[in-house]
C-alpha positions as CSV (number, residue, x, y, z in Angstrom):
1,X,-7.3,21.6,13.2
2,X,-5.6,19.3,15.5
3,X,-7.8,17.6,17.7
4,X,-11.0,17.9,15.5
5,X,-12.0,13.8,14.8
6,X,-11.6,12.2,11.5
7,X,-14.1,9.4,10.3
8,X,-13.8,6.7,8.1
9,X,-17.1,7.1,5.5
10,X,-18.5,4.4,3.5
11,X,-20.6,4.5,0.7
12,X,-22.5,1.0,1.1
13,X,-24.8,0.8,-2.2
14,X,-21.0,2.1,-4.3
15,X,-19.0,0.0,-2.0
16,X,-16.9,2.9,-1.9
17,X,-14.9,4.4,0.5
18,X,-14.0,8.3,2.2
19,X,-12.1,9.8,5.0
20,X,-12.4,13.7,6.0
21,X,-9.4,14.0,6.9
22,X,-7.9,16.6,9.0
23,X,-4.6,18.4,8.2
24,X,-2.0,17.7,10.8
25,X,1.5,19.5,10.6
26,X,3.9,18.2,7.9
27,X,6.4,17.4,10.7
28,X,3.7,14.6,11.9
29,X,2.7,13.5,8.9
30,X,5.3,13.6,5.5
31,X,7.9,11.2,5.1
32,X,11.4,12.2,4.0
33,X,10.6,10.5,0.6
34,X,12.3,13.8,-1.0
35,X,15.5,13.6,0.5
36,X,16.7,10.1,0.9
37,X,19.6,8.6,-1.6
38,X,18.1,7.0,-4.3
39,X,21.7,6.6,-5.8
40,X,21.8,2.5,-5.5
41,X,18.3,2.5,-7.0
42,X,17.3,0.9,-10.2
43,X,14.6,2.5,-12.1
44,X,11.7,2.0,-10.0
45,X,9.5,-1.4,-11.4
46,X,12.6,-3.2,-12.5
47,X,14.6,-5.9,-10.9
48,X,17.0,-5.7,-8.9
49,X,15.6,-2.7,-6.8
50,X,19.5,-2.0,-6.3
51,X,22.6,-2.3,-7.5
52,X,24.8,-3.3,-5.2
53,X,23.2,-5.4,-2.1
54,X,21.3,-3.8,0.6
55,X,19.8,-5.7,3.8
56,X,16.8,-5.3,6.1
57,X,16.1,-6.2,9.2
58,X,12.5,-7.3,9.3
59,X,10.5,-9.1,12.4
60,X,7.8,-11.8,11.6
61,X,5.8,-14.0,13.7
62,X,6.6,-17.7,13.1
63,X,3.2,-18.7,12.2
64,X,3.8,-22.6,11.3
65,X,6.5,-24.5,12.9
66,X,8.1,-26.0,9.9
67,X,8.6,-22.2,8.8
68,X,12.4,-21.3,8.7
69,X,13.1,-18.3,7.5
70,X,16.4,-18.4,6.3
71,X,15.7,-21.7,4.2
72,X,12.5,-20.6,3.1
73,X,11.7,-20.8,-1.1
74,X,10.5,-17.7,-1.3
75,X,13.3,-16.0,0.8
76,X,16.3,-17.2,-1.5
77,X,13.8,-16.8,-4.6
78,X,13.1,-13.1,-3.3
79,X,16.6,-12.4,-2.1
80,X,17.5,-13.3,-5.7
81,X,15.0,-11.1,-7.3
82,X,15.8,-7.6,-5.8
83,X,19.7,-8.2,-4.7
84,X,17.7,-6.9,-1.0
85,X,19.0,-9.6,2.0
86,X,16.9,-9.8,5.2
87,X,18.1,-10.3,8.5
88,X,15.2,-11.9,10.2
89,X,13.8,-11.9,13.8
90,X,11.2,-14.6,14.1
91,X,8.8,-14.2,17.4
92,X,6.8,-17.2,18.3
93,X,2.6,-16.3,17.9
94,X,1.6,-15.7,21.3
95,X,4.6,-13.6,21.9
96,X,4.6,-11.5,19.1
97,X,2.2,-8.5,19.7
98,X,4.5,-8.1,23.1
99,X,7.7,-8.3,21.4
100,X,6.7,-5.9,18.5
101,X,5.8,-3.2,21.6
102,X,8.9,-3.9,23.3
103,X,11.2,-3.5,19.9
104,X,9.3,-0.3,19.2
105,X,9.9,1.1,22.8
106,X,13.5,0.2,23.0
107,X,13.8,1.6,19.4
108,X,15.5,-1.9,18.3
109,X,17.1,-1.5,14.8
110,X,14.6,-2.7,12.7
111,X,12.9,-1.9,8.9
112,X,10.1,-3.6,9.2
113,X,7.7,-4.9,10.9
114,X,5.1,-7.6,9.5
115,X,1.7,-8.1,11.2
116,X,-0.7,-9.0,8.9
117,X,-3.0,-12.5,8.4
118,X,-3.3,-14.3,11.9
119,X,-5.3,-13.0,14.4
120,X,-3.0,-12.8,17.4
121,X,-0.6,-10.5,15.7
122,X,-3.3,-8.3,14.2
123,X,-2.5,-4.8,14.8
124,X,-5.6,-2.7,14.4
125,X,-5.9,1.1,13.8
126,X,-6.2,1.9,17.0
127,X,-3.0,0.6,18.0
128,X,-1.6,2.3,14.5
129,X,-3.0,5.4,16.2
130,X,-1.5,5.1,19.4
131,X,1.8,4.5,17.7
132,X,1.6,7.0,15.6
133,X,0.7,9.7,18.4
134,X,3.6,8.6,20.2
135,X,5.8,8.6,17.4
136,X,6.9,4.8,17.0
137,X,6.0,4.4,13.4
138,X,6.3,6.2,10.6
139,X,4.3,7.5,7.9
140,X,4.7,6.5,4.4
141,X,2.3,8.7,2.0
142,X,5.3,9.9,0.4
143,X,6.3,7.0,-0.1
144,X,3.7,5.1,-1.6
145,X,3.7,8.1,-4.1
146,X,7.4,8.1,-4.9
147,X,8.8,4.3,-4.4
148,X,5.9,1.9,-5.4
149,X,4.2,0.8,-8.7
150,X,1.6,-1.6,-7.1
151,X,0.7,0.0,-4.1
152,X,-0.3,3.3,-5.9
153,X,-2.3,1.0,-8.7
154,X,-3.8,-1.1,-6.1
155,X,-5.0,2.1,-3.7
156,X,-7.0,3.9,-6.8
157,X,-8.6,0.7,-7.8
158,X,-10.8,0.3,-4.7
159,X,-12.5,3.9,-4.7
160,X,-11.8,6.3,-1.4
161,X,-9.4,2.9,-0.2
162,X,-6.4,5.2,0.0
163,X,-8.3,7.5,2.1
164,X,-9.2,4.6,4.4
165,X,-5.9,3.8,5.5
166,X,-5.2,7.6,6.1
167,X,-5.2,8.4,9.8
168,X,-6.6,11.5,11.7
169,X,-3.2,13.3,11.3
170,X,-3.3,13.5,7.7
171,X,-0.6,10.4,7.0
172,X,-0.4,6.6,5.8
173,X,1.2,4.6,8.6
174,X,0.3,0.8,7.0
175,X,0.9,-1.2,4.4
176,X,-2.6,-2.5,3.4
177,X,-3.9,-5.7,1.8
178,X,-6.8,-6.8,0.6
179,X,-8.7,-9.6,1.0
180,X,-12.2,-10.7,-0.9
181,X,-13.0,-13.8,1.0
182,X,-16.9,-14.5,1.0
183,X,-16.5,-17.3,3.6
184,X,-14.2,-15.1,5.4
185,X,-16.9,-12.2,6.0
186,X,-18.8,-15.3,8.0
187,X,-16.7,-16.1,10.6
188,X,-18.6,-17.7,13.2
189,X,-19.0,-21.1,12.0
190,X,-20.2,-24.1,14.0
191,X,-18.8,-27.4,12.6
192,X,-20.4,-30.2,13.9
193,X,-19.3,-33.9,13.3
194,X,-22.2,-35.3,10.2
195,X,-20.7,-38.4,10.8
196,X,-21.8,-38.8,14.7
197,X,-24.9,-37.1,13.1
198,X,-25.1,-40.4,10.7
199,X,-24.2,-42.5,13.2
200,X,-26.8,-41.9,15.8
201,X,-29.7,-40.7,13.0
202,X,-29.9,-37.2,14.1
203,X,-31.0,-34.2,11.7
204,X,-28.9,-30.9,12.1
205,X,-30.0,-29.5,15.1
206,X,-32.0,-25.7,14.5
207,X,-32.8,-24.5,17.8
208,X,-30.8,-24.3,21.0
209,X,-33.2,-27.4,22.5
210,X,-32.6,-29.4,19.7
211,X,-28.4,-28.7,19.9
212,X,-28.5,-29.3,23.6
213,X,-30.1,-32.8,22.8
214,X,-28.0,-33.1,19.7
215,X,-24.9,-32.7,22.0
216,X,-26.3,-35.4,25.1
217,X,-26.6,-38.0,22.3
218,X,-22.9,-37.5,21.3
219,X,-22.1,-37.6,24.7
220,X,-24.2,-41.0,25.8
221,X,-24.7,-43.1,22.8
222,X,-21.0,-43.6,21.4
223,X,-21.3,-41.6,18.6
224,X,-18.1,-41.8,16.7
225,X,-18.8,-45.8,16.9
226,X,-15.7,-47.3,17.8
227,X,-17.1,-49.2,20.9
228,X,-16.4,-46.7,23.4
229,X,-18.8,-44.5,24.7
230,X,-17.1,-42.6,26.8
231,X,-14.1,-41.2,24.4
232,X,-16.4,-38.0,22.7
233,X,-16.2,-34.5,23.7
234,X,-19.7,-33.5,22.9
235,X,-18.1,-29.3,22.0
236,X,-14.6,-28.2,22.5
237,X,-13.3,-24.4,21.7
238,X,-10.0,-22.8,21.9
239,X,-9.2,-19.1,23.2
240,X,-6.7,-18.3,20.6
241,X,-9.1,-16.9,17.7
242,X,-12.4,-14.6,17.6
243,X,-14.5,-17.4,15.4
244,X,-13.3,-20.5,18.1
245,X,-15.0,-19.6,21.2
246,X,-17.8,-21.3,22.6
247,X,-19.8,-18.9,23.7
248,X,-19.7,-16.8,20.2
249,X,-22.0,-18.9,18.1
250,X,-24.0,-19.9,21.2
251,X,-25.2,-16.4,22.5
252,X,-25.9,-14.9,19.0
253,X,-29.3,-17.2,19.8
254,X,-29.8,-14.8,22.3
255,X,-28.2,-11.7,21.8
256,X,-25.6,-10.2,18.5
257,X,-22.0,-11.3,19.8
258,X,-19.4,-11.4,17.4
259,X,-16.5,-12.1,19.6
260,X,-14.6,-9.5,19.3
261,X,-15.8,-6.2,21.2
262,X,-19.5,-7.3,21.3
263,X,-20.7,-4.0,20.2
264,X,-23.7,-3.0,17.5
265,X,-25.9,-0.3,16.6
266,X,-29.7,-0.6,17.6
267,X,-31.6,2.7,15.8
268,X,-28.6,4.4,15.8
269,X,-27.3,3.6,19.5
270,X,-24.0,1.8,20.3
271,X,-24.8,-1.1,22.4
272,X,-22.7,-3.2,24.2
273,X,-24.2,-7.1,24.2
274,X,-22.7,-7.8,27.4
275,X,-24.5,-5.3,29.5
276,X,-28.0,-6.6,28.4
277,X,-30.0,-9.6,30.3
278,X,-30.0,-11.4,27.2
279,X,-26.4,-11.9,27.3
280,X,-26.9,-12.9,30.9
281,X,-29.8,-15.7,29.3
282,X,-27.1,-17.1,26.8
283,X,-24.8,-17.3,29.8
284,X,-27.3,-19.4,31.6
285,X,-28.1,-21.8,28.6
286,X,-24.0,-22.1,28.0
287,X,-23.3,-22.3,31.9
288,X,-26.8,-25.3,31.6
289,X,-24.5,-27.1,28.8
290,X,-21.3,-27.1,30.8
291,X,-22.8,-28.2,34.0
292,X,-24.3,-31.5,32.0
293,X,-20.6,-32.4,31.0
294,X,-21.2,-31.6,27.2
295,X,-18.8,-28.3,27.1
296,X,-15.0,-29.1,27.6
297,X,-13.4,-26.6,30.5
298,X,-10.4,-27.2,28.4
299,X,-12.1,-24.6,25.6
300,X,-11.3,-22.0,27.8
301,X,-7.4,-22.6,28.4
302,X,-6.0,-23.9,25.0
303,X,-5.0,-23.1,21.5
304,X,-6.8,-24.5,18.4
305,X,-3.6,-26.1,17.8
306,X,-4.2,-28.2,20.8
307,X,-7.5,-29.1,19.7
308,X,-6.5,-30.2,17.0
309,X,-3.8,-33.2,18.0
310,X,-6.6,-34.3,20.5
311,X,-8.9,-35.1,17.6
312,X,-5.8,-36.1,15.0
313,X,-5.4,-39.0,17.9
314,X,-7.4,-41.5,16.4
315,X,-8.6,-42.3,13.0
316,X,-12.8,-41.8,14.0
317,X,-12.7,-38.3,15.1
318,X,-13.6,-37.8,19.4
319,X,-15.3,-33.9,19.1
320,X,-18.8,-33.6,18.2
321,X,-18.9,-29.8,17.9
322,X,-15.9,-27.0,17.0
323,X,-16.7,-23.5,16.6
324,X,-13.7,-22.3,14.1
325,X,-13.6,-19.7,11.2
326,X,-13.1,-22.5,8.1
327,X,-12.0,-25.7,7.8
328,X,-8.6,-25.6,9.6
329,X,-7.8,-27.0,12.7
330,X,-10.4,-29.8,12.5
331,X,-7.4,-32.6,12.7
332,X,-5.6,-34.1,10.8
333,X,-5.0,-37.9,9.2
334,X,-2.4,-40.1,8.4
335,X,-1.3,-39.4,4.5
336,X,-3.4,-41.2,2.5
337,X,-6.6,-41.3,4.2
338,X,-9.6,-39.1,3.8
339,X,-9.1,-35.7,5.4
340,X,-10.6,-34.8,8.7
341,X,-13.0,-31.5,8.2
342,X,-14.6,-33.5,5.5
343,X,-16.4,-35.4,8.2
344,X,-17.7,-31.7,9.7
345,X,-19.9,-29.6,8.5
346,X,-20.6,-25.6,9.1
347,X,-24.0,-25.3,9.6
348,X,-26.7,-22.1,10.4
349,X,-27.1,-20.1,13.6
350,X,-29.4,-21.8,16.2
351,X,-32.6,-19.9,16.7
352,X,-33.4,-18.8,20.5
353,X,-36.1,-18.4,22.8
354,X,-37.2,-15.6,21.3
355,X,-36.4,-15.8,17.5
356,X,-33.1,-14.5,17.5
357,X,-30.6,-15.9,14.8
358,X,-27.9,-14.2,13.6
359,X,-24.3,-14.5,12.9
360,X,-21.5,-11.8,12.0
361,X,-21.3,-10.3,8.7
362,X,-17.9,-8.7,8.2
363,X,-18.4,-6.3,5.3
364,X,-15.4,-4.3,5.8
365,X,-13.2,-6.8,6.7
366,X,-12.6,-7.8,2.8
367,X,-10.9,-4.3,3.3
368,X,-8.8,-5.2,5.9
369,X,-9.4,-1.9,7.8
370,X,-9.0,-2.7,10.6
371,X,-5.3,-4.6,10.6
372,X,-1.7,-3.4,9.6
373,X,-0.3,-6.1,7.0
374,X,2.9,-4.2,8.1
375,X,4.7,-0.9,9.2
376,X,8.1,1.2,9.6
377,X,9.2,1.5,13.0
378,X,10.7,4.7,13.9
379,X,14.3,3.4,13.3
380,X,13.5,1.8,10.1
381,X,16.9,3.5,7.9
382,X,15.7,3.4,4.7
383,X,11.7,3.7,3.8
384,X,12.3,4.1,0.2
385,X,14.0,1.0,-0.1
386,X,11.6,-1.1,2.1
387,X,8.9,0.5,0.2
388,X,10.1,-1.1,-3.1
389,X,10.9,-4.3,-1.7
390,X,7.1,-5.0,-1.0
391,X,5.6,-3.4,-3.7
392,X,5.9,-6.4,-5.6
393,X,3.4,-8.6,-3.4
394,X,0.6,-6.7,-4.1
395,X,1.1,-7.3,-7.7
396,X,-1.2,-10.3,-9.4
397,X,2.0,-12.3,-9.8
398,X,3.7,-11.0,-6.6
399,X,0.2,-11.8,-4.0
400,X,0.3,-15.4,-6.0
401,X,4.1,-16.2,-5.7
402,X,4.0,-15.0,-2.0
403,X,0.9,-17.4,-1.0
404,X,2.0,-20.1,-3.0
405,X,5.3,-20.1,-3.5
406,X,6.8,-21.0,-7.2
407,X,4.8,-22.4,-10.0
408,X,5.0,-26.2,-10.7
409,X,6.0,-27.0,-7.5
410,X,2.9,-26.1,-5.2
411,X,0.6,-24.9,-8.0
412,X,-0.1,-24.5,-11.5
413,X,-1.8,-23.7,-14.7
414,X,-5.8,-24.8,-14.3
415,X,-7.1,-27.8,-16.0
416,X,-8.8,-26.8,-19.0
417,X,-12.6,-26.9,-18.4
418,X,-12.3,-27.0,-14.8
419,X,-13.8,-24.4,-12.0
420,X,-13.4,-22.5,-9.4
421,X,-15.6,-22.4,-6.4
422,X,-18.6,-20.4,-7.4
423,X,-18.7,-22.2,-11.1
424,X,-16.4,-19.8,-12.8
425,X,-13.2,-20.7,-15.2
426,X,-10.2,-22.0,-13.3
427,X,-7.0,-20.4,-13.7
428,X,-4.4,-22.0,-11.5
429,X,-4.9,-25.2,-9.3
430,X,-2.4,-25.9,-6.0
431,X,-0.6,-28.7,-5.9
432,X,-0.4,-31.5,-3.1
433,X,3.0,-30.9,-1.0
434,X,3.9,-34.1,1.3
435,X,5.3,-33.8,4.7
436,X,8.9,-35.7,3.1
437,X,9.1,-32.3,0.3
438,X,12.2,-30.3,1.6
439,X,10.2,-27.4,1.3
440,X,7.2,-28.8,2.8
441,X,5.4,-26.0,5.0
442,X,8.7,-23.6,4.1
443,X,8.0,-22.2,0.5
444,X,5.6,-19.5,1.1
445,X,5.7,-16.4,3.0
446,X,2.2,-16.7,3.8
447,X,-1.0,-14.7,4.1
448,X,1.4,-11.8,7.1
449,X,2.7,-9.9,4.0
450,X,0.5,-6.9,2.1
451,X,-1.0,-9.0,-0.6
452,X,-4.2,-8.1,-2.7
453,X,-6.2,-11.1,-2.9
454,X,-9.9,-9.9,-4.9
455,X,-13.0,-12.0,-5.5
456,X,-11.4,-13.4,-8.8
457,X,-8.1,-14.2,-7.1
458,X,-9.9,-16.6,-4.7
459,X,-12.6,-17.8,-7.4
460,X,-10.5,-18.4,-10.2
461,X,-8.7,-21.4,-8.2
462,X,-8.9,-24.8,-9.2
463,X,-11.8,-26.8,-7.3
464,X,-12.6,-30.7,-7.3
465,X,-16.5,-30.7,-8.1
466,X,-17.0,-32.8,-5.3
467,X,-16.7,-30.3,-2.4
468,X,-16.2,-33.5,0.0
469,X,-13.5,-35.0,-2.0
470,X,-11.1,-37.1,0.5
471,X,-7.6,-34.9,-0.2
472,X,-9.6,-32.1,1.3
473,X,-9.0,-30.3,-2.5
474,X,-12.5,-29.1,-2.4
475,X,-12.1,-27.3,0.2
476,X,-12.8,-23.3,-1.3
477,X,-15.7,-25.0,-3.1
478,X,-17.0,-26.1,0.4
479,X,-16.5,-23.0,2.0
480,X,-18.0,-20.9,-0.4
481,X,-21.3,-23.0,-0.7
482,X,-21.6,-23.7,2.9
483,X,-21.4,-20.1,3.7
484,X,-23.5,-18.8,0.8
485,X,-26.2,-21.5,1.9
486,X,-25.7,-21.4,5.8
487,X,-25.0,-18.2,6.9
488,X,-25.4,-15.3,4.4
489,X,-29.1,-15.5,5.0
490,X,-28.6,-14.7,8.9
491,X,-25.9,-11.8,8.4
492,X,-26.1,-8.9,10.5
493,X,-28.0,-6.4,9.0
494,X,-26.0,-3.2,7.5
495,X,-27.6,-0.4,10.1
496,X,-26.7,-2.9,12.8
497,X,-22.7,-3.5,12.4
498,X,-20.5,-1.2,14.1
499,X,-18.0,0.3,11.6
500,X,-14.5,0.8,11.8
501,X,-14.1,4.2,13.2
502,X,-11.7,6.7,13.5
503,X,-11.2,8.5,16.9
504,X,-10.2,11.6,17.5
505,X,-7.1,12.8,18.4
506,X,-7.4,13.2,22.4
507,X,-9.6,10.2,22.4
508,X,-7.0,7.6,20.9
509,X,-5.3,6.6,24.3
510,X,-8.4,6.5,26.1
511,X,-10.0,4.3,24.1
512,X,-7.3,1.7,23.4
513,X,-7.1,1.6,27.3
514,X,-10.9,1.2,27.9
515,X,-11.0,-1.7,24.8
516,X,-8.5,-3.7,26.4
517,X,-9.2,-3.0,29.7
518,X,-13.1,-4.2,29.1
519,X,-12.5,-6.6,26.6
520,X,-10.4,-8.1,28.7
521,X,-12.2,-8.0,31.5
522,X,-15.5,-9.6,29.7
523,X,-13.6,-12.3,28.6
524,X,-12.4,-13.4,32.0
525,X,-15.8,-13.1,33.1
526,X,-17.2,-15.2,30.0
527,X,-15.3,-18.1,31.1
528,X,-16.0,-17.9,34.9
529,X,-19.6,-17.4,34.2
530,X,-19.9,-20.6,32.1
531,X,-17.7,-22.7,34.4
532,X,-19.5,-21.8,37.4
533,X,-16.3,-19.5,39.3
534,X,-18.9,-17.0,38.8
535,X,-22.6,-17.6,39.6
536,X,-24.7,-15.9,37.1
537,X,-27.5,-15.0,39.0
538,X,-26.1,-13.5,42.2
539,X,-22.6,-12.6,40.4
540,X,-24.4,-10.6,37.1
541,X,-24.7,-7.4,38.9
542,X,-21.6,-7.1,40.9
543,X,-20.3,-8.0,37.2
544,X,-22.2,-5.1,36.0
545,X,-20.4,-2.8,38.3
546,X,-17.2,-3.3,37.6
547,X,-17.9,-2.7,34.0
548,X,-18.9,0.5,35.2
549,X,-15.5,0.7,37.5
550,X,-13.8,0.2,34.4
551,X,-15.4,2.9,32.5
552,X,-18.6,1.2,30.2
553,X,-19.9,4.6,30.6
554,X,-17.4,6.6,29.2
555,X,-16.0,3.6,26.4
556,X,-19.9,3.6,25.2
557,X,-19.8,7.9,25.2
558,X,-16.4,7.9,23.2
559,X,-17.6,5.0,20.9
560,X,-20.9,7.0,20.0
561,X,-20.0,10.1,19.8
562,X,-17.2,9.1,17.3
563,X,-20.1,7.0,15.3
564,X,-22.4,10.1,15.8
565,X,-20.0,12.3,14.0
566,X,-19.4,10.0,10.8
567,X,-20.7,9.0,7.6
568,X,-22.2,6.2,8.8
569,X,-24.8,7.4,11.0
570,X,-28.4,8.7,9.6
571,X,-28.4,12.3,9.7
């Protein structure tokens, strides 16, 4: 049955999940679970995992630059917990995806590799595919079955979520995690400055006229009001994350675009947003915006990080407008004074020339789909034993000790009577680490490690009732209004997302080549077309054919045929 493709099925009203799943041959797809020495094992749930010390080597991207893995809370506390030592090697961000594809190539000795939580070291299931077709990772079915407690538990509670994960070939190549997060689902948030808003007695702008104006008045009229007029960047972006372009937010007045591949469904039909004129009128309107001084060129060269030391500068903040997923990487303050997002606020898609607004809903993303928290390289020694050392994160105490680090130094019991950020009971509040804490930024593994965060996990934390409260402690509470009030009631519709799909088996390559090729492509082409490199009225067709150079044609065939063939399409 090899070759015959394999679909990932949902069943929206149950929120529950399927996969028909082909059968590939047990040499591709079952682990060696059965005959691996267990012998140094302690009974499987208890602590230590093993009797006498083992080590891993694991490879993680350095996400924060305080980060140090060998000093790290967690990493003695964990250490210390299964008698496991790990033998770290620690890629900076923007290096990691290439590293992982060079370790896996060379076949460098590693056990693990970790992937999950940021977005440039996301690993989706095509690249899981590709690796798995070419034999650089291995599967681990047997054992999830054999070696974990909270991995098996955590796979039946979701319904069909086992079968997500399960590629064409019949086998588990990920460690999965879940993740709840409402605000998440809305990604593409526009934060503009309320205080420049205050300042120069605007209203929140609601249609593309009324931003372009809104953004001219930061631009002229000194709106952060320290005396100089000249100091504000009307709208700045950052090319390092899917929700901090500028064009994202901008175009979905025009035409869906969710940053990523820019596909959706229309009756049925895959369309790719870039290839219609209404992309190219977004274009025009961003290119309009630039042109008038009131986009920065510098969105289309640096990271948020950068971003955010230009506006951390001074006390009054200098950018008007920041397109970003939440409330990070707004700037920051000296400690003591009130927090910088807290003069932002997220607010609704812009309505268009001709009605449009819209912004992305990520359903599936909650079931993190469509990125590998972590997997076994092909030289990994011993499954069984990496298996058990993770198996604890996705436990409720495991998920909380791994995001937060230990209990009474960066959080703790709830207040009694207090809530989270939808108005429910509280059960644990974080607590305020300063910069001078030895452990500050260094006593967490982070979000990169299969966790299993649920609705009640993020809801049940501590929140300030004031959303806007200076220490930035209201921050989930913010989030969670702001979204439900600003941007659920513009989510893409259901019949109009493109799902997560699984290809089949002689499609894989050709399709991870075609998405990166393209994507990359469009992206280039984004940029020059707002700048000016690229003139959008005499360059839009020549642009047009090299999409079709690159194979648009063929991407859009492969993409429908495999949507065609699912669960998710109307029969």
């Amino acid at each position: 049955m090899r070759g015959r493709s394999v679909f990932l099925v949902a069943g929206i009203l149950a929120l529950a999940f399927l996969v028909s799943a082909c059968s590939g041959s047990k040499s591709q797809t079952q682990g060696s679970g059965g005959g691996v020495d267990r012998s140094n094992f302690n009974a499987l749930g208890t602590f230590p995992i093993v009797k006498e010390k083992e080590t891993i080597n694991v490879m993680l991207a350095a996400t924060r630059a305080e980060f140090n893995a060998d000093t790290n809370w967690m990493t003695k506390f964990y250490e210390d917990k299964t008698n496991v030592h790990v033998n770290w090697t620690i890629v900076p961000v923007a290096q990691y995806k290439e590293k992982v594809n060079l370790a896996l190539a060379s076949d460098e000795p590693l056990d693990l590799i970790v992937a999950g939580g940021h977005s440039q070291t996301m690993f989706v299931m095509t690249d899981i595919l590709k690796f798995a077709e070419q034999g650089l990772i291995l599967p681990i079915q047997d054992y999830l079955e054999s070696d974990s407690v909270y991995f098996k538990q955590r796979l039946d509670e979701i319904p069909g979520w086992r079968n997500v994960i399960t590629l064409p070939n019949g086998g588990i190549y990920q460690y999965p995690s879940a993740n709840d997060c409402f605000h998440c689902q809305y990604y593409e948030k526009e934060w503009v400055n309320t205080e420049f808003l205050k300042n120069l007695n605007l209203k929140v702008p609601t249609t593309i006229e009324e931003f372009h104006d809104m953004l001219v008045a930061f631009k002229t009229r000194d709106a952060n009001g320290n005396g100089d007029p000249n100091d504000e960047i009307p709208i700045m972006g950052a090319i390092d994350n899917f929700g901090t372009k500028v064009s994202s937010y901008l175009m979905n007045a025009f035409i869906f675009d969710d940053g990523l591949n820019r596909l959706f469904l229309e009756n049925g039909k895959v369309v790719a947003a870039f290839t219609r004129p209404e992309y190219q009128e977004g274009l025009k309107y961003i290119n309009q915006l630039y042109k008038e001084g009131l986009v920065s060129k510098d969105s289309f060269t640096q990271t948020g990080a950068n971003r955010s030391k230009l506006n951390s500068v001074k006390y009054e903040s200098i950018i008007g407008v920041i397109p970003n997923t939440h409330h990070g990487g707004m700037g920051s303050r000296e400690t003591g004074e009130p927090v910088r997002w807290i003069d932002y606020e997220p607010i609704p898609p812009l309505k268009g020339p001709h009605g449009m607004q819209i912004t992305r809903y990520s359903y599936y993303d909650k079931f993190q789909t469509e990125r590998a928290a972590a997997f076994l390289p092909s030289s990994s020694k011993n499954p069984a034993l990496v298996t058990r050392w993770l198996d604890w994160l996705v436990s409720d105490e495991g998920t909380m000790t791994l995001i937060f680090g230990e209990k009474g130094t960066s959080w703790t019991d709830a207040d009694p009577g207090t809530t989270g950020p939808d108005g429910r009971p509280a059960v644990y509040k974080t607590l305020t680490m300063l910069p001078t804490h030895p452990l500050y930024n260094n006593f967490n593994w982070d979000q990169l490690f299969p966790n299993f965060r649920t609705e009640n996990f993020r809801l049940t934390q501590q929140t300030p009732e004031n959303m806007r409260d200076p220490t930035g402690e209201g921050a989930e509470r913010f989030l969670y209004i702001k979204t439900k009030e600003n941007y659920a009631p513009y989510g893409e519709p259901l019949d109009m997302l493109f799902p997560p799909l699984y290809y089949a088996t002689e499609d894989v390559s050709e399709i991870a080549t075609l998405t990166t090729n393209i994507n990359t492509y469009v992206e280039e082409s984004i940029a020059k077309f707002i700048v000016g490199d690229l003139n959008i009225n005499t360059d839009w067709n020549a642009f047009q054919t090299n999409l079709k150079n690159l194979g648009i044609d063929r991407y859009i065939e492969i993409n429908q045929k495999t949507y065609d063939g699912s669960a998710f399409a109307k029969k």
